[in-house]
Structure formats: structure tokens, C-alpha cells
N, C-alpha and C positions, 0 to 999 in steps of 0.2 A: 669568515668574518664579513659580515655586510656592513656599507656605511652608510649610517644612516645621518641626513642631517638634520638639526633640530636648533631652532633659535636660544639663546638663553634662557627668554622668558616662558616659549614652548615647555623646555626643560624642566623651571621650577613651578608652573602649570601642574606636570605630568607629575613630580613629586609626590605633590602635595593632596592629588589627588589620589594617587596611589596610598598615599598613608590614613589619609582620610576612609578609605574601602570603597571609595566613588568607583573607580576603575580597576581593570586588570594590569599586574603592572605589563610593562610596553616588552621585554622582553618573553613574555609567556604569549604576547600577541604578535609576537613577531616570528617567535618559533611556530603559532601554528599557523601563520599564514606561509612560511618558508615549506611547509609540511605539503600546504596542499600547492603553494605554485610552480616550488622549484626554481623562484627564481630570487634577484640581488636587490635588499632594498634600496633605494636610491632617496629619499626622502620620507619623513612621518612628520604629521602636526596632528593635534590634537581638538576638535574642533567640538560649540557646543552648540545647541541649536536652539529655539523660542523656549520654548518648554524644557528647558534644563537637559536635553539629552546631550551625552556625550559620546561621539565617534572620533576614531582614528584615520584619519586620511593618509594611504601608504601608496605611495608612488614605488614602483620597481619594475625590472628589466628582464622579461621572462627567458628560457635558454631558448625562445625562436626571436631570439633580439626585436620585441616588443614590448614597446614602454607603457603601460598601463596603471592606474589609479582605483586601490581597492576603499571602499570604505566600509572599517568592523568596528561594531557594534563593542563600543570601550567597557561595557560589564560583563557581556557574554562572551565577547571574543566571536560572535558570529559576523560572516560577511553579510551586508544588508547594500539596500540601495540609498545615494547618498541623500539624505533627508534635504531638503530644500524645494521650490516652486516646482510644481508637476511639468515636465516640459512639453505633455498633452496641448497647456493653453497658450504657451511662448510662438510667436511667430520665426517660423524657419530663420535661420540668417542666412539662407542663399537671397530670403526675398526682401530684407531690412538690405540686403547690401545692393541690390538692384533695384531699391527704392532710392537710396542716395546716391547710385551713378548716375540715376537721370535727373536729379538735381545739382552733382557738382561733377564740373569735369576733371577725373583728374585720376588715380591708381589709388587702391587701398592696399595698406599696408599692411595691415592690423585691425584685428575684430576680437574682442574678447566678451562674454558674455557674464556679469557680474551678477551677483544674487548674493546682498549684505542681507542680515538680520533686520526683521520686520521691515523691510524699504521693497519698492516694484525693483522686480529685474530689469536691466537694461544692458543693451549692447552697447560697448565705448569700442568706435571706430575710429581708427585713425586715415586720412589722405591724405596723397601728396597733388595738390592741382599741379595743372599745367601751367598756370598763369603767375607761380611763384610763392605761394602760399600755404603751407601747414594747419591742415584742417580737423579737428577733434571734436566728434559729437557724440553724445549719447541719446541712443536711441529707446525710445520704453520699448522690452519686447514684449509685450503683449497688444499694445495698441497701433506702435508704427511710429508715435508722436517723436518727433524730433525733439530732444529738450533742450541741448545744447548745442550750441552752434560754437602754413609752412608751404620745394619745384622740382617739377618731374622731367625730364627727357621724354617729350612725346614719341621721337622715333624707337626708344625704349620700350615704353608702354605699351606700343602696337606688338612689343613681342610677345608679351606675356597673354597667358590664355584668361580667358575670361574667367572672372572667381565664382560669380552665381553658379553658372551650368553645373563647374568645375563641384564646388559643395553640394549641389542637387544629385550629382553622379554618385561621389562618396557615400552623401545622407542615406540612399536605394542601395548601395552596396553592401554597405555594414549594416542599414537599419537603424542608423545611429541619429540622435539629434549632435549637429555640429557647433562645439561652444565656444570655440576659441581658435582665430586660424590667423596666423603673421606670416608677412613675407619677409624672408631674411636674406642677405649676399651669402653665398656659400665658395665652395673654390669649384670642385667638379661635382656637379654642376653650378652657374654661375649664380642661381637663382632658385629660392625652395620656398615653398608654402611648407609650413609646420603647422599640423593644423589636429586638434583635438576633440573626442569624439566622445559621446557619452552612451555606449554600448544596452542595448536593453536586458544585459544580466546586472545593469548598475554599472557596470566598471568602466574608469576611462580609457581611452586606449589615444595615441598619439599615430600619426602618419606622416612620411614626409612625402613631398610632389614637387617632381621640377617642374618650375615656375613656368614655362617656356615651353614643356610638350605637353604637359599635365600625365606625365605619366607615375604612377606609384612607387617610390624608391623602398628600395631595403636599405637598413642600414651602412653595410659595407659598404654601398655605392657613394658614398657621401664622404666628398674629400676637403 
């Protein structure tokens, strides 16, 4: 039994389409994404794109405790890359977020990379300055432009590793562009980057890193 979560309105979405022959229904794509990963769904939404296409966005947890993000193709049931902005033309987010350290002093907390329907993508960062302040900006990612414009423990902040290098490391390891990366409190260790990755077979894959050696956690280690 996988559980799968799915909003209400997701739900009568997925219905409606289903009975309409828009779509496959969501259980015959579920058994054959279980077929080929093996692994536990953890979430599905049902997403539509400019031109009317319809894919399934299925978040699960493979048996090497890897949380990953497929997107199938909602008529064929084929796995496909997720349709949205080429991330060829997106500027990296190790260098949007090393553009805004040398503008605000202060820890980033959170970086998510956003891409709505027909709008520019942009990155919405969140900091905490030093000087007392909660800072939230979004960045266009393909230009750099700042378009929009909360206090930190500076002897804290010295401890944490630096997040460019840290995502430039990851980007070359996995080959991945980096979409989304928050720092959270944890127990052991005290401090984790969660940071999400867009794999060049399409899929996303999630990693966690303590915040403080920048080293790569498994799951188990996380308490």
C-alpha cells in the first residue's frame, strides 16, 4: 500500500479527467511507475502545462532511501522530462546566491527556484542579516535582476560552510542543476541544507548536507 498525498481539489482534477479519457487513470500510473522503481509513493499532483499538456508529478522514496521526483507523461504513462523553462538558459543558483552575499550581509536560509505558467522564472531567496532584519527577494533567473527586495547570530554564521562553493560541488557531482535548497534546525546533526536537484535523466532527486561540515548525509544519519 503506498500513500499517496493528493489535495482535494488535485483529487477532483484527476477525476474528472480521467473520465473525460484526458488521462490514465492515476492507479494504472502508479503501478507502472512502482514496476519500474521499486520504490514508496510519497506524493502525486497532477500538473498542466501552456499548451494543454498533462503530466503527473510523483514524488517517492526509492529502496536506496532516495527521495526523488518523476514526471509521466498523464496519457501515455511514459516517464518524460518535467516540461517547464530549459534550465540550459537559468543562471546557476550557486552564482544568484553569491551575487546577493555581496550585497546583503547576512545567511541564506532558503532558495527555491520557481517557474509558474507563462511568467520568467525566478529564484525567491530568503536571508537572515546580521543587523536584525528578514530579507526576501526574487531573483529573475535568467538575468540576475533583483526584482524584489527579518537576525542572525553572527558567531553562528561563521560556522556554517559556505553555500555557493557548497552547490557548485553538488551541481559537478550529480550533474544536476540545483532548484531548491533550505537550511533547516535538525537534532543530530544541528543544522542541514535540504537541497533539491534536477538530475539530467529529468528526475528530481533530493540530498541532505550538514550545514557545518558540508558533508553528504544518508538518511539514517539524520536525527
Amino acid at each position: 500500500m503506498c500513500a499517496t498525498a493528493l489535495a482535494a481539489t488535485s483529487q477532483d482534477e484527476i477525476r474528472r479527467a480521467v473520465q473525460a479519457g484526458q488521462v490514465k487513470p492515476l492507479s494504472d500510473i502508479l503501478h507502472l511507475v512502482q514496476q519500474r522503481t521499486h520504490g514508496r509513493v510519497l506524493d502525486v499532483e497532477l500538473e498542466q502545462g501552456p499548451q494543454g499538456q498533462r503530466w503527473y508529478e510523483i514524488k517517492l522514496l526509492t529502496p536506496q532511501q532516495q527521495r526523488i521526483e518523476l514526471s509521466v507523461d498523464a496519457v501515455t504513462g511514459r516517464e518524460i522530462k518535467k516540461p517547464e523553462h530549459s534550465t540550459g538558459r537559468l543562471l546557476p543558483m550557486a552564482q544568484v546566491l553569491r551575487q546577493v552575499q555581496s550585497q546583503h550581509s547576512g545567511l541564506i536560509v532558503k532558495a527555491d527556484l520557481e517557474e509558474e505558467r507563462g511568467e520568467r522564472p525566478v529564484y525567491e531567496i530568503e536571508l537572515l542579516s546580521t543587523d536584525g532584519r528578514d530579507i526576501a527577494l526574487r531573483v529573475d533567473a535568467i538575468t540576475g535582476q533583483v526584482l524584489r527586495k527579518g537576525r542572525f547570530d553572527p558567531a553562528l554564521q561563521a560556522t556554517f560552510v559556505a553555500l555557493p562553493p557548497l552547490l557548485e560541488a553538488l551541481a559537478q557531482r550529480f550533474q544536476a542543476h540545483i532548484s531548491e535548497v533550505e537550511l533547516k534546525r535538525g537534532g543530530q546533526p544541528p543544522w542541514l541544507y535540504e537541497v533539491e536537484m534536477r538530475l539530467p535523466n529529468g528526475r528530481t532527486q533530493e540530498v541532505w548536507v550538514d550545514a557545518q561540515t558540508g558533508r553528504t548525509l544518508q538518511p539514517h544519519e539524520i536525527r
